[in-house]
BADRENTOR-558316 format. One line per field, with one value per residue: residue in one letter; x, y, z of N, C-alpha, C in turn; chain; residue number from 0. Coordinates in steps of 0.001 Angstrom, whole numbers, m for minus. Layout:
# BADRENTOR-558316
lumro = c(A, ...)
n.c1 = c(X, ...)
n.c2 = c(Y, ...)
n.c3 = c(Z, ...)
ca.c1 = c(X, ...)
ca.c2 = c(Y, ...)
ca.c3 = c(Z, ...)
c.c1 = c(X, ...)
c.c2 = c(Y, ...)
c.c3 = c(Z, ...)
rovex = c(A, ...)
marpa = c(NUM, ...)
***
This chain:
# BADRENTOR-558316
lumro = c(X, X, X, X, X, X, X, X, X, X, X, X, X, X, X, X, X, X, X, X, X, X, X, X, X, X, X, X, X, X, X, X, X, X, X, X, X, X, X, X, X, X, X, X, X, X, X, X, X, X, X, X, X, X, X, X, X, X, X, X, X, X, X, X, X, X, X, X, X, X, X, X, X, X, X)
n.c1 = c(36540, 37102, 36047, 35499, 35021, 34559, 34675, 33347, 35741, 37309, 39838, 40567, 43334, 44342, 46469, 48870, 47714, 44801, 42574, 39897, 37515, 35613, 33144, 30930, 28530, 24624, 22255, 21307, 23166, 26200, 28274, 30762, 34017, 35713, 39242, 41124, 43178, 42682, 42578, 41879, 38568, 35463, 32768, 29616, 27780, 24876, 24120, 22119, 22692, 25201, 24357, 23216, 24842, 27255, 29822, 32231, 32178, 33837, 37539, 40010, 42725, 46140, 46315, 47322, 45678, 45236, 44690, 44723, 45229, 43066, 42114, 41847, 44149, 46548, 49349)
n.c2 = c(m17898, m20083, m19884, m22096, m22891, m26078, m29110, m31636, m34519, m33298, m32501, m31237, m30483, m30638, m29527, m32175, m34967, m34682, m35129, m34401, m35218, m33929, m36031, m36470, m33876, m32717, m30868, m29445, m30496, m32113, m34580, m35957, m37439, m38258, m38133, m39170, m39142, m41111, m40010, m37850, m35724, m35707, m33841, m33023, m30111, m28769, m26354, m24280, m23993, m22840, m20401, m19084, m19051, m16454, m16774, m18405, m22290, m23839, m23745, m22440, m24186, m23230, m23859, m25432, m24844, m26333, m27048, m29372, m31429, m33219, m35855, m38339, m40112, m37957, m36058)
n.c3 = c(m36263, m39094, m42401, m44864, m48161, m49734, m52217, m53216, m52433, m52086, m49736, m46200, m44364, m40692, m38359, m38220, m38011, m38334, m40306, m42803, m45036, m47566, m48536, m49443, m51501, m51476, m52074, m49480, m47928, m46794, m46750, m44706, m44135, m41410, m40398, m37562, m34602, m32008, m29313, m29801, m29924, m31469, m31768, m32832, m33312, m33265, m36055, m34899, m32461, m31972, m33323, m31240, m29103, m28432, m27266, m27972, m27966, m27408, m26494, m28002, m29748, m31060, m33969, m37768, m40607, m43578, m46962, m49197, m52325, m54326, m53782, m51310, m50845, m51423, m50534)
ca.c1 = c(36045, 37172, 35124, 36166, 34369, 35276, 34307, 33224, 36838, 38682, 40464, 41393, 44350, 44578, 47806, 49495, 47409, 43857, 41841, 38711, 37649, 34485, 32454, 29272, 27406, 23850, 21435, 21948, 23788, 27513, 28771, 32197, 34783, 36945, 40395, 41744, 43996, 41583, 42307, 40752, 36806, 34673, 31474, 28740, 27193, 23673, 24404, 21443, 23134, 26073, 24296, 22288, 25687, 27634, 30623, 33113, 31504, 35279, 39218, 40596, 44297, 46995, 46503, 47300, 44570, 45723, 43747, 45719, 44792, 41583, 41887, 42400, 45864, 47483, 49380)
ca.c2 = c(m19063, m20054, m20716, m22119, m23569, m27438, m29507, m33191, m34469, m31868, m32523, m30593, m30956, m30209, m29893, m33252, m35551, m34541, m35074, m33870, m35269, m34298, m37339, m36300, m33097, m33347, m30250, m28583, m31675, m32143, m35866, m36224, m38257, m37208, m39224, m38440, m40137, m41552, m39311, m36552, m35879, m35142, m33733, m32602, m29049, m28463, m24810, m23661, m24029, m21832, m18974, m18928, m18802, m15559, m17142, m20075, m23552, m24831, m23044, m23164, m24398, m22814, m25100, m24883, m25700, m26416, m27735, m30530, m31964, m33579, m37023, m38985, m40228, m37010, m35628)
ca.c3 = c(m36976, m40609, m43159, m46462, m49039, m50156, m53189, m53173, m53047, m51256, m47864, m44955, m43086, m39509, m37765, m38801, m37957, m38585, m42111, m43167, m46105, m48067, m49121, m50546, m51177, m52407, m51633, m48442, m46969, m46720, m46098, m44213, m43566, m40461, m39485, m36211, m33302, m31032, m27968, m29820, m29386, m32207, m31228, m33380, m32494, m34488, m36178, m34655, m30956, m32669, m33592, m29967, m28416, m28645, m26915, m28240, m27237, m26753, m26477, m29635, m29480, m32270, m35432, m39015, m41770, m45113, m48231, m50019, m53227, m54176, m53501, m49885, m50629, m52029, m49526)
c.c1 = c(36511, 36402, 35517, 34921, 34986, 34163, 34129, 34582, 37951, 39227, 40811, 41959, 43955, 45487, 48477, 48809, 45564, 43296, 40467, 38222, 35914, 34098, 31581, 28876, 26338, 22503, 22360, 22687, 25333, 27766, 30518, 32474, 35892, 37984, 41306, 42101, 42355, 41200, 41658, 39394, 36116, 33560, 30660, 27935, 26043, 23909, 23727, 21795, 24423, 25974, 23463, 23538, 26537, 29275, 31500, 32335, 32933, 36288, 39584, 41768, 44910, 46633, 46793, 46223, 45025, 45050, 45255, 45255, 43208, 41271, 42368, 43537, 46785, 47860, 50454)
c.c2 = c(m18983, m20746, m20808, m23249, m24569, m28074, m30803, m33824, m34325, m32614, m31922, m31283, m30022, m30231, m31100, m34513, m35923, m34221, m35310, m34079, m35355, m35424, m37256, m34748, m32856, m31825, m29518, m29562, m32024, m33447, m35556, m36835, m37668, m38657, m38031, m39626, m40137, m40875, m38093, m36657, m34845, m35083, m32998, m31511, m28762, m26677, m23895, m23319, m22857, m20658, m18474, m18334, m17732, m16051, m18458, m21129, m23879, m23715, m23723, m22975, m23829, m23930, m24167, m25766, m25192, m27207, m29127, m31657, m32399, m34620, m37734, m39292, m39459, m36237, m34281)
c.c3 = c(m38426, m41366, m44438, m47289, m49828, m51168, m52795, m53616, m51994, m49746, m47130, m44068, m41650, m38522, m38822, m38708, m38277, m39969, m42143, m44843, m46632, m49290, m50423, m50022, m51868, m51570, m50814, m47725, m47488, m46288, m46044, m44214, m42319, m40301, m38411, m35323, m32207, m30054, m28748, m30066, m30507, m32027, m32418, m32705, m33333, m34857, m35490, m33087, m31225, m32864, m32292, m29294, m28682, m27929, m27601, m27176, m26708, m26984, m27875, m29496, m31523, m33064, m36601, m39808, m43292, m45719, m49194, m50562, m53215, m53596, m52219, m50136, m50791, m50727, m49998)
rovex = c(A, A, A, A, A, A, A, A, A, A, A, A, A, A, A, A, A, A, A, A, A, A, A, A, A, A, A, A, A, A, A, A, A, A, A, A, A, A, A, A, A, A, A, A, A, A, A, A, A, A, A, A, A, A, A, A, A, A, A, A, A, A, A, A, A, A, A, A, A, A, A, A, A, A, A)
marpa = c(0, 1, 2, 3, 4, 5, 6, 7, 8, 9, 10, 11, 12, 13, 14, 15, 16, 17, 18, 19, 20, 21, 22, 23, 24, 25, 26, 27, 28, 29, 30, 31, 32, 33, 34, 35, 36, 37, 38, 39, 40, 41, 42, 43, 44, 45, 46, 47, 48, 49, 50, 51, 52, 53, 54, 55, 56, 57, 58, 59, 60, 61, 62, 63, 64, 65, 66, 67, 68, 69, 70, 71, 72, 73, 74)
***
């Protein structure tokens, strides 16, 4: 699992086609934005189902994750 720490701003790439862009963070709460091709399936897992499970919920396919710039259009 990677865990990185993002700023109100920030974006993550995902492969080439996947963007992660934080919205809002205000307390303990993180607002997203995700863009993704349609055929892929974004599911929401509550953390607390995460740390119950000692196994991967899903196969995790090769990707690259790269940070790039602050703002949604900077690529």
């Amino acid at each position: 699992m990677l865990v990185v720490a993002q700023h109100e701003g920030d974006v993550l790439t995902i492969g080439d086609d996947i963007r992660i862009l934080v919205t809002r963070v205000r307390g303990g709460t993180v607002k997203m934005s995700i863009d993704a091709p349609a055929h892929v399936a974004i599911v929401r897992v509550p953390a607390t189902e995460l740390v119950a499970r000692p196994e991967p919920i899903v196969e995790v396919l090769p990707a690259y994750v790269t940070t790039r710039g602050s703002r949604p259009g900077s690529r």
